[in-house]
C-alpha positions as CSV (number, residue, x, y, z in Angstrom):
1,X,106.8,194.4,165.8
2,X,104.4,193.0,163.0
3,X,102.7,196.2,163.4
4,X,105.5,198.6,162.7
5,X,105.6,197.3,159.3
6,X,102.1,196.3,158.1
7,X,99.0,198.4,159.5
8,X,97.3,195.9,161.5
9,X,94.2,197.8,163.3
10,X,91.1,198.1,162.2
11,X,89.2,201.4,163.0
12,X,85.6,201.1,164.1
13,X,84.0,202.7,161.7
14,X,85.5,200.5,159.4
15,X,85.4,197.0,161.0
16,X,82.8,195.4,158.9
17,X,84.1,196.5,155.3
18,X,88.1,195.3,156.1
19,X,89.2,192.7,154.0
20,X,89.0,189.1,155.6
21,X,92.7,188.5,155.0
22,X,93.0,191.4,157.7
23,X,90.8,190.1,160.3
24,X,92.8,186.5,160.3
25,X,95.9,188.5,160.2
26,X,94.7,190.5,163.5
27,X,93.5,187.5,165.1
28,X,96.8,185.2,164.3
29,X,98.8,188.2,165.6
30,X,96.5,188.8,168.8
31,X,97.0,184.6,169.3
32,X,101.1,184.8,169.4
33,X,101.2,188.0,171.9
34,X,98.7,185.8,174.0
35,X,100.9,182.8,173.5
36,X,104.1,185.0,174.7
37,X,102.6,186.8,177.6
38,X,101.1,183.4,179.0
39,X,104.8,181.8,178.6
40,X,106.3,185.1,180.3
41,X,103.9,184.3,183.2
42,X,104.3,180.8,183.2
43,X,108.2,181.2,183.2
44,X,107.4,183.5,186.4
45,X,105.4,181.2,188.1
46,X,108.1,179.0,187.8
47,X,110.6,181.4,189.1
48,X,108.3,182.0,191.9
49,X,107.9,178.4,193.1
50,X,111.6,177.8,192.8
51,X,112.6,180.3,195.3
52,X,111.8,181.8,198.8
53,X,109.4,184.2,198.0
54,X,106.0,185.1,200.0
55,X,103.1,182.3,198.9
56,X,101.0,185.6,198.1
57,X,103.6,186.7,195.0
58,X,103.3,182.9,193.3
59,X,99.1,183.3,194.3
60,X,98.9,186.5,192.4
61,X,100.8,185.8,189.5
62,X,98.7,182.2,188.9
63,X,95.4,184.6,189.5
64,X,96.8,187.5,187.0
65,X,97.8,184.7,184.2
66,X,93.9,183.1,184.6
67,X,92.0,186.7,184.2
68,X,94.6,187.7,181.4
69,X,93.7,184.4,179.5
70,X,89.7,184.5,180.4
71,X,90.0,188.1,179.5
72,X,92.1,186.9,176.1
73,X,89.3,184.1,175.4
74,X,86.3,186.3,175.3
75,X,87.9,188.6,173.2
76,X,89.1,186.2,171.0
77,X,85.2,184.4,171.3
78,X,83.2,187.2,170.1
79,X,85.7,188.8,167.6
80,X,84.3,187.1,164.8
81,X,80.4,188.4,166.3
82,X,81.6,191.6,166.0
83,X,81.3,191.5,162.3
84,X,77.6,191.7,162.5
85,X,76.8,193.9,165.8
86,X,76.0,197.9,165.6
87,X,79.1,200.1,166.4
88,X,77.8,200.2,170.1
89,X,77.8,197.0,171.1
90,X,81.4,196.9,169.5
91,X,83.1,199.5,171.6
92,X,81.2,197.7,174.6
93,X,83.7,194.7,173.4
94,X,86.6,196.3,172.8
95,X,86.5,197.8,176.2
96,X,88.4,194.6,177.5
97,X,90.9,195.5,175.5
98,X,91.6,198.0,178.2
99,X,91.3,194.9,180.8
100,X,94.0,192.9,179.3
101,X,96.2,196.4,179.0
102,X,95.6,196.3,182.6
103,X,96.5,193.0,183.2
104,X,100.1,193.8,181.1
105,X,100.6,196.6,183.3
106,X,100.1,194.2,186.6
107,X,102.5,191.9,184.5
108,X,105.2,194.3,184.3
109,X,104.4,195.4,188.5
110,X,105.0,191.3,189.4
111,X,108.3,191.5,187.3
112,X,109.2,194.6,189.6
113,X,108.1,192.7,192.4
114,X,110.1,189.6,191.9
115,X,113.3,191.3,191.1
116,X,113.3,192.7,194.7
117,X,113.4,189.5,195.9
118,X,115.4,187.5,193.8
């Protein structure tokens, strides 16, 4: 939503010359969808445990909330790095960006999932 109103991606080319107010306001943003998505998964888990469902559902959605916050934490780690490193080594990055769009997507597949059995 914070993004409809106020442009809040920084293009490649120019990461290093953004302001520094931008860069906070990208990672404080990036921080609350990770905070929401872990409490979305957390809130299945919980849905999961308290009904009959296979153990295999409540295994995967446990294993897809640890790789989506490993995933998150690296990210989050070497954002700051990324400052200083050659355009190369910042696409190499950004490529788990893709990871954690894939890890959403499996989020969205488990909600599918437990609706079919709840």
């Amino acid at each position: 939503m914070p993004q409809l109103i106020f442009k809040s991606s920084i293009d490649v080319e120019q990461f290093a010359v953004a302001p520094l107010g931008m860069h906070a306001y990208v990672q404080a943003t990036a921080i609350l969808h990770v905070w929401c998505v872990i409490l979305i998964f957390r809130g299945l888990y919980r849905i999961g445990k308290a009904t009959t469902i296979p153990p295999g559902l409540a295994a995967a959605v446990d294993s897809s909330t640890k790789l989506y916050m490993a995933l998150f934490a690296i990210q989050l780690l070497f954002y700051p790095f990324m400052l200083n490193m050659e355009d190369s080594v910042v696409l190499v990055l950004q490529l788990s960006s893709l990871f954690i769009l894939f890890i959403e997507l499996l989020l969205i597949r488990v909600l599918f999932r437990l609706s079919l059995i709840v």
